[in-house]
CHARMM-style PDB file with segment names, atoms N, HN, CA, C and O in Angstrom:
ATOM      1  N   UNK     1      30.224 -38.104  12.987  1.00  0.00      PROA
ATOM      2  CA  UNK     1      31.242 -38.281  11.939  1.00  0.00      PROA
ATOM      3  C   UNK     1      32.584 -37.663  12.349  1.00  0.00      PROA
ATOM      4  O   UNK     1      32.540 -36.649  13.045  1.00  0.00      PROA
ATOM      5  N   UNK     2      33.573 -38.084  12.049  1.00  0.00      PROA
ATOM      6  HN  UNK     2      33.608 -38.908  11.484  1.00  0.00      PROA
ATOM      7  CA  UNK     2      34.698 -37.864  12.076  1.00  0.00      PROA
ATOM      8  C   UNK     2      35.150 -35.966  11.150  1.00  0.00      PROA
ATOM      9  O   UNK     2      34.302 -35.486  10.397  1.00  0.00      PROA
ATOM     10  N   UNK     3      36.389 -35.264  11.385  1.00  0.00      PROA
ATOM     11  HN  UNK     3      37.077 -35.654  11.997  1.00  0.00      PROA
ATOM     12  CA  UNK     3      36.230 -34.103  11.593  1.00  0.00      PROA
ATOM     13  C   UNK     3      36.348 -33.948  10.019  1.00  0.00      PROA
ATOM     14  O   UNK     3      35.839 -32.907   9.602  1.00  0.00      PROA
ATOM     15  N   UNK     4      36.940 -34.805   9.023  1.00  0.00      PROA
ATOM     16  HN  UNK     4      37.353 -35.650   9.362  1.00  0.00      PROA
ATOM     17  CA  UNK     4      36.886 -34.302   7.611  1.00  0.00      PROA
ATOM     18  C   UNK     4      34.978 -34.986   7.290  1.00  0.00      PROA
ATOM     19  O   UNK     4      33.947 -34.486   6.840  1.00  0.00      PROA
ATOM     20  N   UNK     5      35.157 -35.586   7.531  1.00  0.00      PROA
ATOM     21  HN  UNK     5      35.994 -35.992   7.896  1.00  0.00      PROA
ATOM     22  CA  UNK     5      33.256 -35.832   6.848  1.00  0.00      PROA
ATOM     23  C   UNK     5      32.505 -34.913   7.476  1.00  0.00      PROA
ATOM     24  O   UNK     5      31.510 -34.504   6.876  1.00  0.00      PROA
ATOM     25  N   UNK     6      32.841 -34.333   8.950  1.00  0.00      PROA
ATOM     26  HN  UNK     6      33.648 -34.664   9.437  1.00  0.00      PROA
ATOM     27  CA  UNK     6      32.083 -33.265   9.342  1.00  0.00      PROA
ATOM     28  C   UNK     6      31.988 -32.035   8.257  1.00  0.00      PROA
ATOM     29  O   UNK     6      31.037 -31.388   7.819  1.00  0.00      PROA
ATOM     30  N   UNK     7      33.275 -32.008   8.042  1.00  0.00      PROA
ATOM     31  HN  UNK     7      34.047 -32.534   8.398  1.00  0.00      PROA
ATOM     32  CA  UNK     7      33.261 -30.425   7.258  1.00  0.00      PROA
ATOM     33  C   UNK     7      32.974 -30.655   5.929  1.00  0.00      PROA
ATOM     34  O   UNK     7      33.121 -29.592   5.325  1.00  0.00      PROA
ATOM     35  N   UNK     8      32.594 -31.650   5.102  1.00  0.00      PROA
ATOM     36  HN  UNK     8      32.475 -32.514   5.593  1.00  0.00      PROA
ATOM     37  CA  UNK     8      31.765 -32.060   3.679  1.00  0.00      PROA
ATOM     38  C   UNK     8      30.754 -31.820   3.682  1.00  0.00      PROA
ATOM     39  O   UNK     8      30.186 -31.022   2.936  1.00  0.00      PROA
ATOM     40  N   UNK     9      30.043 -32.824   5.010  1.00  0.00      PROA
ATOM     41  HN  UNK     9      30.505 -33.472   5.616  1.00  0.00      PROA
ATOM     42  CA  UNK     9      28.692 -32.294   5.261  1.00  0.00      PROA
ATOM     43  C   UNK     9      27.969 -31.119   5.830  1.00  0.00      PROA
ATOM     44  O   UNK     9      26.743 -31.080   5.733  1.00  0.00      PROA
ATOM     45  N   UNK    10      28.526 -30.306   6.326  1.00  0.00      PROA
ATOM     46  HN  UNK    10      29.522 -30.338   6.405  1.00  0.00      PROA
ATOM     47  CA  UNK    10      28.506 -28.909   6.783  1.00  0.00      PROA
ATOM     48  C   UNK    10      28.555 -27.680   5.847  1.00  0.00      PROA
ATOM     49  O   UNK    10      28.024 -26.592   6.073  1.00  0.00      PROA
ATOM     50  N   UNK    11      29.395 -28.083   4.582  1.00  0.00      PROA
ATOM     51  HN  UNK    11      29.827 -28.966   4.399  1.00  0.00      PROA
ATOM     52  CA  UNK    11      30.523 -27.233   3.895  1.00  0.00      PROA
ATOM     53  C   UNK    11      29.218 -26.106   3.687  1.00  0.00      PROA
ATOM     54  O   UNK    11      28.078 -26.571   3.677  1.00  0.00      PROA
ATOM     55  N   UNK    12      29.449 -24.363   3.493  1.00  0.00      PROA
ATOM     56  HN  UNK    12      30.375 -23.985   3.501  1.00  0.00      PROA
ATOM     57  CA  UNK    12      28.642 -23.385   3.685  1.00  0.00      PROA
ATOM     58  C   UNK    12      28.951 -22.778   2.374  1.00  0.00      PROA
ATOM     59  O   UNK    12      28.056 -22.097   1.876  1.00  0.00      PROA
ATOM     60  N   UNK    13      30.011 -22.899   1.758  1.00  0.00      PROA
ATOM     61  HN  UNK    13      30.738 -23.453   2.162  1.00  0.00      PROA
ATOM     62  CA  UNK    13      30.238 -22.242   0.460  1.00  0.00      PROA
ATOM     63  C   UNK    13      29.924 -23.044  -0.270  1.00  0.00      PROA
ATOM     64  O   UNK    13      29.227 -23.900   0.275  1.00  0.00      PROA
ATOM     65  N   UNK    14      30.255 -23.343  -2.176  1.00  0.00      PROA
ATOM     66  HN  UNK    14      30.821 -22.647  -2.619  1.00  0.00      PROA
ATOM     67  CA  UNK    14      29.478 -23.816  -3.294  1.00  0.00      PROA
ATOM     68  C   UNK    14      30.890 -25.253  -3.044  1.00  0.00      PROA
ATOM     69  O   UNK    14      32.119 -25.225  -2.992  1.00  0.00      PROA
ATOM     70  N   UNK    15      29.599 -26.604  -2.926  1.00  0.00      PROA
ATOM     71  HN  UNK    15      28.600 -26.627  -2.968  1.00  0.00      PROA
ATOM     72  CA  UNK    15      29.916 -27.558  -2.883  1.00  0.00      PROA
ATOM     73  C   UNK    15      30.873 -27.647  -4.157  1.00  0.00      PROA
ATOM     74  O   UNK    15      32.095 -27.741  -4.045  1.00  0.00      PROA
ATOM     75  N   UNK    16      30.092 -27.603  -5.577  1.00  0.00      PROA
ATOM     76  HN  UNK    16      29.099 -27.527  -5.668  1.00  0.00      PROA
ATOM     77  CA  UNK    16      30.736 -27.753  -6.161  1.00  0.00      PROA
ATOM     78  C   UNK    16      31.462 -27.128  -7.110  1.00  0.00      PROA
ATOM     79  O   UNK    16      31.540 -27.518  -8.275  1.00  0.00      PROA
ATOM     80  N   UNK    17      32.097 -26.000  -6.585  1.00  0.00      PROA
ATOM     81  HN  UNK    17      32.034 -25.683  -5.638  1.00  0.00      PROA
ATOM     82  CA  UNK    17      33.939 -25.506  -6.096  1.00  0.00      PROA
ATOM     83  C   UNK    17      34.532 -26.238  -5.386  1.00  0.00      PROA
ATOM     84  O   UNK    17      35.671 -26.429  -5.811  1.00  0.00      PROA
ATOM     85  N   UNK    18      34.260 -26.873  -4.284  1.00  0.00      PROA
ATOM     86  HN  UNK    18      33.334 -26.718  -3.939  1.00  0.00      PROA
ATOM     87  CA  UNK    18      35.469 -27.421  -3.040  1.00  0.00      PROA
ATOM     88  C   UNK    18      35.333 -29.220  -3.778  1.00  0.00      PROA
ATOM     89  O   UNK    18      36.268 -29.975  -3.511  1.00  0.00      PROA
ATOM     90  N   UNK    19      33.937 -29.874  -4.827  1.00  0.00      PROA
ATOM     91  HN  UNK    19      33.177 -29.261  -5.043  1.00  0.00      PROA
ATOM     92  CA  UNK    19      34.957 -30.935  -5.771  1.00  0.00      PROA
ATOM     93  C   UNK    19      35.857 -30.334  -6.559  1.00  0.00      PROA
ATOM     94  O   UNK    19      37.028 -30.713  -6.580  1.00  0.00      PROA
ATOM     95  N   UNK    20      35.424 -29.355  -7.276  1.00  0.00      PROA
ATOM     96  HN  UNK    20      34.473 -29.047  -7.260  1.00  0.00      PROA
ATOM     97  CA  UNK    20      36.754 -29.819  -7.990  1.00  0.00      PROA
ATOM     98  C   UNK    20      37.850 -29.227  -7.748  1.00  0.00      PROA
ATOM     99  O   UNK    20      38.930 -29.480  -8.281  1.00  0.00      PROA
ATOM    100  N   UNK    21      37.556 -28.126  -6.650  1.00  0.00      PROA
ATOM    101  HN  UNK    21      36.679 -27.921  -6.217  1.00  0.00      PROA
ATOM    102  CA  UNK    21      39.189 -28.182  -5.751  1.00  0.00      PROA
ATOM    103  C   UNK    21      39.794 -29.550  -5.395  1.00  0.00      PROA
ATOM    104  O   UNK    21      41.019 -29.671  -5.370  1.00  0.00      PROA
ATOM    105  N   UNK    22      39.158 -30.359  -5.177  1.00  0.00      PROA
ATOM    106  HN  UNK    22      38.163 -30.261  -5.198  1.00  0.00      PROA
ATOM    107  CA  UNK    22      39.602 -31.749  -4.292  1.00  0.00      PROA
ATOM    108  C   UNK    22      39.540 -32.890  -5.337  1.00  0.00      PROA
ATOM    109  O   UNK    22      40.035 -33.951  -4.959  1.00  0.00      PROA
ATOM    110  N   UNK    23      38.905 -32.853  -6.857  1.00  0.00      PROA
ATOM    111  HN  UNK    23      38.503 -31.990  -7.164  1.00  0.00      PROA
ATOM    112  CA  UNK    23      38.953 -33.869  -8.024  1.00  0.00      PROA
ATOM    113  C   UNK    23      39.590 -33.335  -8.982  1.00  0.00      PROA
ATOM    114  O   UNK    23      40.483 -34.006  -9.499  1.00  0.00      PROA
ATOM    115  N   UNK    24      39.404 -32.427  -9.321  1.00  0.00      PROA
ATOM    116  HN  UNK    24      38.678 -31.882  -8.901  1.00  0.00      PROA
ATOM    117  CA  UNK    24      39.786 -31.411 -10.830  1.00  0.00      PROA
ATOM    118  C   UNK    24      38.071 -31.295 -11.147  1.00  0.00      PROA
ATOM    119  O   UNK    24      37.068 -30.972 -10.509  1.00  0.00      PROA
ATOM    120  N   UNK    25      38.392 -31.756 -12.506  1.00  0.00      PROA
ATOM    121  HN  UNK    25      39.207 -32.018 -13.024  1.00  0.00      PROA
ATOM    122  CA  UNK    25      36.894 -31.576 -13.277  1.00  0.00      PROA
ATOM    123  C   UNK    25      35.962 -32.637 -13.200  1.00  0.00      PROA
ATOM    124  O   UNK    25      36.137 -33.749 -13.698  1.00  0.00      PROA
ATOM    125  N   UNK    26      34.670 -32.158 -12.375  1.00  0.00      PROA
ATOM    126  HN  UNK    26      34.527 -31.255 -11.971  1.00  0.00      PROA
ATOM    127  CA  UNK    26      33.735 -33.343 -12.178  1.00  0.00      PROA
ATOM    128  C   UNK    26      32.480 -32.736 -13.398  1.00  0.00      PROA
ATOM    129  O   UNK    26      32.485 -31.713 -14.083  1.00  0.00      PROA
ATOM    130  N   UNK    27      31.538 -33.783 -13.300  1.00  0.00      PROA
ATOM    131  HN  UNK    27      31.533 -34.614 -12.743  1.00  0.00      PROA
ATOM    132  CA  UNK    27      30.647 -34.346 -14.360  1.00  0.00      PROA
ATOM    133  C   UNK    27      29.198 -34.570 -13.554  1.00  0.00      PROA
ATOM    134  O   UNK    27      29.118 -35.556 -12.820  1.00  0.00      PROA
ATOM    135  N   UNK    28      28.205 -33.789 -13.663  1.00  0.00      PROA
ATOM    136  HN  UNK    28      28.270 -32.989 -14.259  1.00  0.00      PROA
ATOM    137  CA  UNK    28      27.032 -34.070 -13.339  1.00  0.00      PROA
ATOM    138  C   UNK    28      26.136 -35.173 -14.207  1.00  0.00      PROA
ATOM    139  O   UNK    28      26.259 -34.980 -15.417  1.00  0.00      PROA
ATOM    140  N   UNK    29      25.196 -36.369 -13.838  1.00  0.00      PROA
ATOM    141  HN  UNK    29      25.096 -36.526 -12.855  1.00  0.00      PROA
ATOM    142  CA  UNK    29      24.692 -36.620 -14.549  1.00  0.00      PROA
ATOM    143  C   UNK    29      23.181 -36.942 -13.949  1.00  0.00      PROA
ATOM    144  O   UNK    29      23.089 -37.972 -13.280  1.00  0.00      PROA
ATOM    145  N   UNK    30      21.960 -36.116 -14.141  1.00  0.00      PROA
ATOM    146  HN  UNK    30      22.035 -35.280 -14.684  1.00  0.00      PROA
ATOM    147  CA  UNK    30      20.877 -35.908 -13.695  1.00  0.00      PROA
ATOM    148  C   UNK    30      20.089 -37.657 -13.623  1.00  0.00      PROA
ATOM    149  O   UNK    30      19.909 -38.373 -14.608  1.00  0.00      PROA
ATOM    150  N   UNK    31      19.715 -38.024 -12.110  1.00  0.00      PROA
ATOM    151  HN  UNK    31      19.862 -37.442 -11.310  1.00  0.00      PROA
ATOM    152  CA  UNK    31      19.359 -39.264 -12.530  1.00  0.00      PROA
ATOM    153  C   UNK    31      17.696 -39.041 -13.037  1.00  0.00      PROA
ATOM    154  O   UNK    31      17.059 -39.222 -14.074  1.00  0.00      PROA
ATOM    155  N   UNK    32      17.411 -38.526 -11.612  1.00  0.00      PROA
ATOM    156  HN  UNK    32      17.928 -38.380 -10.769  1.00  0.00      PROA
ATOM    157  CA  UNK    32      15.982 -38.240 -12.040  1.00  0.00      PROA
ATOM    158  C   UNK    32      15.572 -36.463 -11.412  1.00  0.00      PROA
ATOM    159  O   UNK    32      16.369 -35.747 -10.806  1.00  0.00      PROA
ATOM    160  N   UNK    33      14.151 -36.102 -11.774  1.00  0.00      PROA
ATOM    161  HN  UNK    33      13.504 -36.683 -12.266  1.00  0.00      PROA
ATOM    162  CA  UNK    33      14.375 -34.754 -11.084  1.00  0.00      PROA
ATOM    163  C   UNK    33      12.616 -34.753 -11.044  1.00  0.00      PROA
ATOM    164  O   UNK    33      11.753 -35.183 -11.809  1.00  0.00      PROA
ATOM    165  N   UNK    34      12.601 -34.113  -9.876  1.00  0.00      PROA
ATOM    166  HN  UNK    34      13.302 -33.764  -9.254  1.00  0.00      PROA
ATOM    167  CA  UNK    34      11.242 -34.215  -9.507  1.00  0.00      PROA
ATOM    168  C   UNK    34      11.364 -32.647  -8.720  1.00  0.00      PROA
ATOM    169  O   UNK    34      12.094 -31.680  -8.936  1.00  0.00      PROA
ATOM    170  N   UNK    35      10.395 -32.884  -7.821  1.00  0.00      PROA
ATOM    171  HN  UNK    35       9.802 -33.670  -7.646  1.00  0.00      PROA
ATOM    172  CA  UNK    35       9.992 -31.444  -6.760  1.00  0.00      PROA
ATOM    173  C   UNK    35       9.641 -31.917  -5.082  1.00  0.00      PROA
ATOM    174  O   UNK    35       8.989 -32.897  -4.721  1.00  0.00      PROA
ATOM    175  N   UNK    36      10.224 -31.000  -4.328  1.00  0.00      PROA
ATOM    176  HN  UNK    36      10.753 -30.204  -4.621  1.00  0.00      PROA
ATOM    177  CA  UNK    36       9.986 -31.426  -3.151  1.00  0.00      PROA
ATOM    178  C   UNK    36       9.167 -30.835  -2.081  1.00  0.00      PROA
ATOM    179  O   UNK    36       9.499 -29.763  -1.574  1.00  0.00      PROA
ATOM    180  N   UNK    37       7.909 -31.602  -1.637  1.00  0.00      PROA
ATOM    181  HN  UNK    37       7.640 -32.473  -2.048  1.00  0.00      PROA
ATOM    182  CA  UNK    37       7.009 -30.940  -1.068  1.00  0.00      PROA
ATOM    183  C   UNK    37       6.998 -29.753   0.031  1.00  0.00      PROA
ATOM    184  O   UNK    37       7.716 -29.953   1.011  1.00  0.00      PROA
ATOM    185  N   UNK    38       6.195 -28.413  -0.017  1.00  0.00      PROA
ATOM    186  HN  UNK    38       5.611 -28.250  -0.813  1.00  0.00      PROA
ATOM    187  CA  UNK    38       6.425 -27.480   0.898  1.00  0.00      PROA
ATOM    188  C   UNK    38       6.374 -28.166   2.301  1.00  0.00      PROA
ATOM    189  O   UNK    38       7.072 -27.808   3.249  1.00  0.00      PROA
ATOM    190  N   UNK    39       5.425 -29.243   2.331  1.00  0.00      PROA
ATOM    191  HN  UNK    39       4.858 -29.534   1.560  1.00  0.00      PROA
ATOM    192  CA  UNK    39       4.919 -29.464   3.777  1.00  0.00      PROA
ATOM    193  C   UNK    39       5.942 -30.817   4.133  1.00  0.00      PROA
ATOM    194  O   UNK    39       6.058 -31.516   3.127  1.00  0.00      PROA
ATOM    195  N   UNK    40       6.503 -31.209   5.001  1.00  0.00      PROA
ATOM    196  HN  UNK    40       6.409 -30.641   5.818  1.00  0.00      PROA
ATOM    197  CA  UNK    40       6.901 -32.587   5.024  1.00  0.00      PROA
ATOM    198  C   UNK    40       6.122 -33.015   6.312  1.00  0.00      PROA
ATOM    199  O   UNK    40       5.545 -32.151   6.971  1.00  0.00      PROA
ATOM    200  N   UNK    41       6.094 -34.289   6.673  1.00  0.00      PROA
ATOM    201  HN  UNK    41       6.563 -34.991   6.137  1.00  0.00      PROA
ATOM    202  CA  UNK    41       6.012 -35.411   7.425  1.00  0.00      PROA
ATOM    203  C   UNK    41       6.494 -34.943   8.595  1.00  0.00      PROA
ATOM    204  O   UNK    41       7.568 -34.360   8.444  1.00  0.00      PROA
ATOM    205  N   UNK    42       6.011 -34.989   9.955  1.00  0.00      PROA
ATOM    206  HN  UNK    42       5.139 -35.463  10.078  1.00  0.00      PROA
ATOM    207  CA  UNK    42       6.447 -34.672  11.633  1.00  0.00      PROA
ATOM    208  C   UNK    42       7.905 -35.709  11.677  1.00  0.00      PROA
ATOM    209  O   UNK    42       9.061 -35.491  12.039  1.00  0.00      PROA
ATOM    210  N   UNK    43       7.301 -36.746  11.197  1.00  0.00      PROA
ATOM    211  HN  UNK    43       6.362 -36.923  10.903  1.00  0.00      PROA
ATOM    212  CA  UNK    43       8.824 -38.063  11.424  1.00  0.00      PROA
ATOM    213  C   UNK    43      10.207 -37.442  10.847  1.00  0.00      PROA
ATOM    214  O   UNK    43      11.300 -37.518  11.408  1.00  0.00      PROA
ATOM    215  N   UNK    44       9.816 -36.553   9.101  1.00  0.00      PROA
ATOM    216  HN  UNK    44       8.928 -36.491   8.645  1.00  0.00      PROA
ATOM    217  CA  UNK    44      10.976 -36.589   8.430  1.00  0.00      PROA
ATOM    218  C   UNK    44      11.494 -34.754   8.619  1.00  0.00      PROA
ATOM    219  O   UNK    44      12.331 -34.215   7.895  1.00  0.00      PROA
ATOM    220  N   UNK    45      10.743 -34.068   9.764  1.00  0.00      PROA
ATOM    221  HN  UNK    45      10.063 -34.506  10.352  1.00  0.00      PROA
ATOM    222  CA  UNK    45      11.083 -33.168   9.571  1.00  0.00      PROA
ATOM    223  C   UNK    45      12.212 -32.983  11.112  1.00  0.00      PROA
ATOM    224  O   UNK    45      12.745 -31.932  11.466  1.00  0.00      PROA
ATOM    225  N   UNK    46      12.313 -34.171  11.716  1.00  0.00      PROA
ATOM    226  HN  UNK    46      11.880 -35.026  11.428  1.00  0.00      PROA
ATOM    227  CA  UNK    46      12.556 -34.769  12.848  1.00  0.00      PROA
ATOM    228  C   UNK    46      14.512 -34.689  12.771  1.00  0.00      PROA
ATOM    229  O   UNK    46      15.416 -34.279  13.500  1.00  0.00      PROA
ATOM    230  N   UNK    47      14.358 -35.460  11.207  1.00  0.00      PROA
ATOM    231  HN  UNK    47      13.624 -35.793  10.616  1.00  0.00      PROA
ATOM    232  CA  UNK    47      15.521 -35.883  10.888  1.00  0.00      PROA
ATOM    233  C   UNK    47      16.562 -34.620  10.406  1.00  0.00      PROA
ATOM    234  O   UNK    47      17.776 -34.823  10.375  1.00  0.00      PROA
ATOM    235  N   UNK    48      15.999 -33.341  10.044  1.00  0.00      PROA
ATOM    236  HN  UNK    48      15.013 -33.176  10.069  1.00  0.00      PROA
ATOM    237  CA  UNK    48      16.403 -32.377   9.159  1.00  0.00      PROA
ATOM    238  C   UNK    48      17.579 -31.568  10.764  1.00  0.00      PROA
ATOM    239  O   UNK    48      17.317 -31.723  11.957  1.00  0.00      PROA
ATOM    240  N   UNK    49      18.503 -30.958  10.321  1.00  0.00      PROA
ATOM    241  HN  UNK    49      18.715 -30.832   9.352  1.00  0.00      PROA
ATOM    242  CA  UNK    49      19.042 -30.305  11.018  1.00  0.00      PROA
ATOM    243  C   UNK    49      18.636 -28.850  11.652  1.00  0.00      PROA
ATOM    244  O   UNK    49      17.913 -28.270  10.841  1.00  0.00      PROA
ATOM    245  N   UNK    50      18.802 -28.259  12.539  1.00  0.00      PROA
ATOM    246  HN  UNK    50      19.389 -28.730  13.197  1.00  0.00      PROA
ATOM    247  CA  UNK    50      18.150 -27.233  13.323  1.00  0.00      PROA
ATOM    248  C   UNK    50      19.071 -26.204  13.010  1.00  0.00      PROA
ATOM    249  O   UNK    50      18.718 -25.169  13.576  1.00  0.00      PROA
ATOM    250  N   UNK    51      19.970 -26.072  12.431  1.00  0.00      PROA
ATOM    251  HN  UNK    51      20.257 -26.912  11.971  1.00  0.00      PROA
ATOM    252  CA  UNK    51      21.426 -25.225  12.074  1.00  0.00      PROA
ATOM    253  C   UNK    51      20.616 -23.672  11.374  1.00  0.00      PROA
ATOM    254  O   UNK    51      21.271 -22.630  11.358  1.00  0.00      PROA
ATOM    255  N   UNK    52      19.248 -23.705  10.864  1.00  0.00      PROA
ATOM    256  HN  UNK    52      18.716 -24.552  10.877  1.00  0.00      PROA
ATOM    257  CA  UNK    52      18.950 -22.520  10.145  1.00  0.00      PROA
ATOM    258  C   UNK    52      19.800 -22.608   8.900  1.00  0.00      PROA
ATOM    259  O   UNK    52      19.828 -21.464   8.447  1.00  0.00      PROA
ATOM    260  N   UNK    53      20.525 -23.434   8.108  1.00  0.00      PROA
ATOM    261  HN  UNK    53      20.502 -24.363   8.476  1.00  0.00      PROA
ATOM    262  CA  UNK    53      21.054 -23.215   6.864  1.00  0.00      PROA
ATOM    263  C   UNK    53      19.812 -23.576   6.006  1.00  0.00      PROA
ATOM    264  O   UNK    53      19.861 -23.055   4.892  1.00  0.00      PROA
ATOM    265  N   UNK    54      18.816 -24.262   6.215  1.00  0.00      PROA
ATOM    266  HN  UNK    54      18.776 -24.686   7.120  1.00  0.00      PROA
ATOM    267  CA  UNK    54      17.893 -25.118   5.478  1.00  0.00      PROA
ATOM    268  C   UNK    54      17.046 -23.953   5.236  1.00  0.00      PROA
ATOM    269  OT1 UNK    54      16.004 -24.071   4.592  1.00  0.00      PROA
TER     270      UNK     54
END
């Protein structure tokens, strides 16, 4: 990705502070909410980043 989508997807402080630094006032609206398993999948744990933020 290019160097501003880099730093969205990276961002290390509270995402959402830096919207509404960058919208004003944003609006959550919960679509659905579930839970996400301790164990994942070899394939999907493949995909996850190695950075230690996770």
């Amino acid at each position: 990705p290019d160097d501003l989508t880099r730093s969205w997807l990276t961002e290390r402080g509270s995402m959402t502070r830096r919207l509404e630094k960058h919208c004003g006032k944003i609006r959550v609206r919960r679509c659905c909410e579930g839970f996400v398993p301790a164990c994942i999948e070899e394939g999907a744990a493949a995909l996850l980043s190695d950075c230690g933020r996770l």
